[in-house]
C-alpha positions in Angstrom: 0.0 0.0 0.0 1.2 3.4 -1.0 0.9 6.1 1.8 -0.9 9.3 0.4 1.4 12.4 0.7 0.5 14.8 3.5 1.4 18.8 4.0 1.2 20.2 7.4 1.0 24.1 6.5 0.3 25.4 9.7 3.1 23.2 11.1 7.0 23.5 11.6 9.1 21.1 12.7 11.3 21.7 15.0 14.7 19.7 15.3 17.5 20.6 18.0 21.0 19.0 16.7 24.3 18.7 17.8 27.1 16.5 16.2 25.3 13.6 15.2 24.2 14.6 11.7 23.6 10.8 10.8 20.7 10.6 13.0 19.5 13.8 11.5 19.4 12.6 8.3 17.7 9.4 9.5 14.9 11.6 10.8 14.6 13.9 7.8 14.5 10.8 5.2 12.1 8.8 7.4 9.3 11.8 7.2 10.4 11.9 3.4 9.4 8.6 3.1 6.5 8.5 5.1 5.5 11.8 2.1 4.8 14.3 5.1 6.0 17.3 4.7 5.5 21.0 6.7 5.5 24.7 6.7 9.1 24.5 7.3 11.8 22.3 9.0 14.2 24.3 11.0 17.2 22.8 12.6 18.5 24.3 15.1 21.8 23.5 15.5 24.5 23.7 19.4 27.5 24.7 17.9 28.6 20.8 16.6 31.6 19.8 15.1 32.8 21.4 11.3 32.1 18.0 9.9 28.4 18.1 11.1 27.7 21.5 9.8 29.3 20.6 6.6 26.6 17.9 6.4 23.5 20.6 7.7 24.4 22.3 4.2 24.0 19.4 2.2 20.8 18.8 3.8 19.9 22.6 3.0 20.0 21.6 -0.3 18.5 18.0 0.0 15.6 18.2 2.4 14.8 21.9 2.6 15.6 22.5 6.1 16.8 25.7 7.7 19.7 25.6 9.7 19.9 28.0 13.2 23.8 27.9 13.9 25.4 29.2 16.6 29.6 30.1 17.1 30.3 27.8 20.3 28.3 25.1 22.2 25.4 26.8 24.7 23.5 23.9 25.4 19.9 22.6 25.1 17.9 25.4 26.6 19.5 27.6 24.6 19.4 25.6 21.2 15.9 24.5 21.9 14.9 28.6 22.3 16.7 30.0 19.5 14.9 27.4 17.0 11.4 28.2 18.3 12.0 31.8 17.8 12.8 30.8 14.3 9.6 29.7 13.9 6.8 31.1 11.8 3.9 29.2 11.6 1.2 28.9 14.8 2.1 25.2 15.7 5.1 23.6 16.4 6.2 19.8 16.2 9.7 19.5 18.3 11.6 16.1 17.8 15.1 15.7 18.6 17.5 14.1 16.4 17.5 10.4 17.8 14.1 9.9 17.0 12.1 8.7 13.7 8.4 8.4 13.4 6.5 5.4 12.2 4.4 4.9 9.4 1.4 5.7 12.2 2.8 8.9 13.0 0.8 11.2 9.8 -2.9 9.9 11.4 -1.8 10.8 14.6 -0.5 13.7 13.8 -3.4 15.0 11.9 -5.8 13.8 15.1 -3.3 15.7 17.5 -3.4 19.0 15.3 -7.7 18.6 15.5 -7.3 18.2 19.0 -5.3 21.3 19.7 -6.9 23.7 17.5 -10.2 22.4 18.5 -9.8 23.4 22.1 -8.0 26.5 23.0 -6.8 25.2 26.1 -4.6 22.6 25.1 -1.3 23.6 24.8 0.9 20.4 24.1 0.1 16.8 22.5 2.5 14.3 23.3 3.3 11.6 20.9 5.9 9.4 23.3 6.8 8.4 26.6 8.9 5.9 28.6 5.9 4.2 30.7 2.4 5.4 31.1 1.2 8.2 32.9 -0.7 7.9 35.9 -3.9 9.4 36.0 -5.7 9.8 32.4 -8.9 11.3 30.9 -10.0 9.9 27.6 -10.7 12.1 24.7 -11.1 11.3 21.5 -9.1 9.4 18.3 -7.4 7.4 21.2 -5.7 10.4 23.3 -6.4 11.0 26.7 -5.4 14.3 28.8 -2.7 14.3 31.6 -4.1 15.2 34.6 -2.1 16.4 37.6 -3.2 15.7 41.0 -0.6 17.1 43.3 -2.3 15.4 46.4 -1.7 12.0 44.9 1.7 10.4 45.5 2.7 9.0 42.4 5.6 11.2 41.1 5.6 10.0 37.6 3.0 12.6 37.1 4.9 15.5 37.4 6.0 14.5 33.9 3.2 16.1 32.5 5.8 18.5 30.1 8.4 16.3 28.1 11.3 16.9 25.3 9.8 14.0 24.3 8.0 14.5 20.6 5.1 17.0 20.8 3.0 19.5 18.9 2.6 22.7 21.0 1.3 26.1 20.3 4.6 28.4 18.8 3.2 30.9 21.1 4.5 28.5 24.2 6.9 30.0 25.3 4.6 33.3 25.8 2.7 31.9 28.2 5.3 29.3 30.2 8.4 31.0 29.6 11.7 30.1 27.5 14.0 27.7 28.8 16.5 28.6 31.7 19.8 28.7 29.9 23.6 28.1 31.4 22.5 25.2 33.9 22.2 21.7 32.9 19.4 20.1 30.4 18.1 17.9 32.7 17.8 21.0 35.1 16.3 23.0 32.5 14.0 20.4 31.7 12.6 20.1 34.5 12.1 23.7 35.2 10.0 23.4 32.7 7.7 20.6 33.8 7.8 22.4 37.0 6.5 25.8 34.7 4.4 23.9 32.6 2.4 22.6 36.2 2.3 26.1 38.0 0.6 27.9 34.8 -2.0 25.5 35.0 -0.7 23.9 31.5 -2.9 20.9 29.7 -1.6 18.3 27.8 -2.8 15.6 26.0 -0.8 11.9 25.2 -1.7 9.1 23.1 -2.3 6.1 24.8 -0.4 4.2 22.1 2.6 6.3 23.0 5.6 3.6 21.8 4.4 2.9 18.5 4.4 6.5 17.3 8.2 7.3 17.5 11.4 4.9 17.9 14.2 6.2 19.9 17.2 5.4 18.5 20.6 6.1 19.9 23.6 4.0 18.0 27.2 3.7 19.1 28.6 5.7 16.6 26.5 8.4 17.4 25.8 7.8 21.2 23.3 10.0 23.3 25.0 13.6 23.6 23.9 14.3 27.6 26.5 13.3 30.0 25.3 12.1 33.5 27.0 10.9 36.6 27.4 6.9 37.2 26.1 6.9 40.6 22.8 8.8 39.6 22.3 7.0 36.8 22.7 3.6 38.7 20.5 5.0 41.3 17.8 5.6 38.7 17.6 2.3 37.1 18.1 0.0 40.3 15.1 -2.1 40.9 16.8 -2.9 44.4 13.2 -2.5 46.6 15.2 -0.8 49.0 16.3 2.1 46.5 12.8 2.3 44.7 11.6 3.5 48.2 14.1 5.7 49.1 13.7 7.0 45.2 10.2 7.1 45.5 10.0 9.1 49.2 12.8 11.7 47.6 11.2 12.3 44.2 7.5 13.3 45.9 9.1 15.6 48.4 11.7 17.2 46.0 8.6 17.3 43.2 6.1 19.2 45.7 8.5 21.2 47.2 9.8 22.5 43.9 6.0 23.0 42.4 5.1 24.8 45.3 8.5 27.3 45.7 10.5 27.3 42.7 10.9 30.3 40.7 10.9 29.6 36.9 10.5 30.8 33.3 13.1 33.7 33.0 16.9 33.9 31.8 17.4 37.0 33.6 
């Protein structure tokens, strides 16, 4: 079966890059192949590597896209804000590099951009997540909305904002800030799950959420975010011991921070 070629016009997509140009291109020629295509695709790129940019050029000339460059590294806030300032048309799709879509991904795409311009309220559709979020209402064309319940101690659901792939309004950042720069991703991240909650922000997820995108990080183009061994082995443990203690300090940490943290300015 042939797939019918589809044209998001009042969508850009919005790709943050840095040095692994490979996986870019993987991304670019799986929507290419899939025949969707957007307003624009701007890549927005963290200062990589010469041979990397060299590539971005190419890729000018061979998908379209619209490279954002920057002199020296800055990191993700600041990549991830400069590319959405780039952007012109009223929705955005953000997907990072190490991600492709499947052939699903156009339906759900088209049902997520009917959802969001059908209520003004929503501000981000999800299209992927590690494990399934906690406490769900069920829409329509098989999403659900995220809904926090900061009562409730489950503190998975803080994860209501992700980096994951989404649609969002362009105009996010107008209403839940731009992303703290010059601290760490993860930090500025979660500052923005932590924004995302206090603004009273509504999301909604598909509930088929791992068969939209495939995350795909290879060895000669590893994951680009550096994190310390001990955290990392103290996130992953399944000892029942550490999944407590994990537990207990993520629902205290989580509240605290919703309730007192400051957020949504670079100044």
């Amino acid at each position: 079966m042939i797939s019918e070629s589809k044209h998001f016009g009042e969508i850009t997509l919005l790709i943050t890059h840095y040095n692994r140009s490979l996986s870019l291109e993987r991304l670019l020629k799986s929507f290419e192949e899939l025949k969707i295509s957007f307003h624009e695709i701007v890549v927005s790129d963290d200062g990589s590597k010469p041979e990397h940019i060299s590539n971005l050029m190419l890729f000018k000339e061979r998908y379209g896209i619209t490279p954002v460059l920057t002199e020296k590294n800055k990191g993700l806030a600041n990549n991830i804000n400069k590319g959405q300032r780039a952007v012109k048309s009223p929705f955005t799709l953000y997907v990072q590099e190490d991600f492709t879509p499947t052939p699903v991904f156009s339906q759900r795409l088209s049902d997520g951009l009917s959802l969001i311009k059908g209520d003004e309220g929503v501000d981000l559709v999800r299209f992927y997540a590690y494990r399934k979020y906690p406490f769900l209402k069920p829409v329509m064309h098989g999403f659900s909305e995220m809904q926090f319940r900061f009562w409730m101690p489950d503190a998975y659901q803080f994860n209501c904002y992700s980096d994951h792939p989404h649609l969002r309004r362009s105009s996010f950042t107008e209403k839940f800030g731009e992303f703290k720069e010059g601290i760490k991703s993860d930090r500025a991240e979660f500052m923005m799950v932590i924004a995302f909650l206090q603004k009273k922000g509504r999301a909604l997820i598909h509930n088929d959420y791992r068969e939209i995108f495939i995350q795909e990080n290879s060895a000669e183009e590893p994951s680009q975010v550096k994190r310390k061994k001990l955290r990392v082995q103290f996130q992953a443990s399944e000892n029942f011991l550490i999944k407590i203690i994990r537990s207990f300090y993520r629902n205290v940490k989580f509240r605290y921070e919703y309730l007192f943290l400051k957020t949504g300015s670079n100044e």
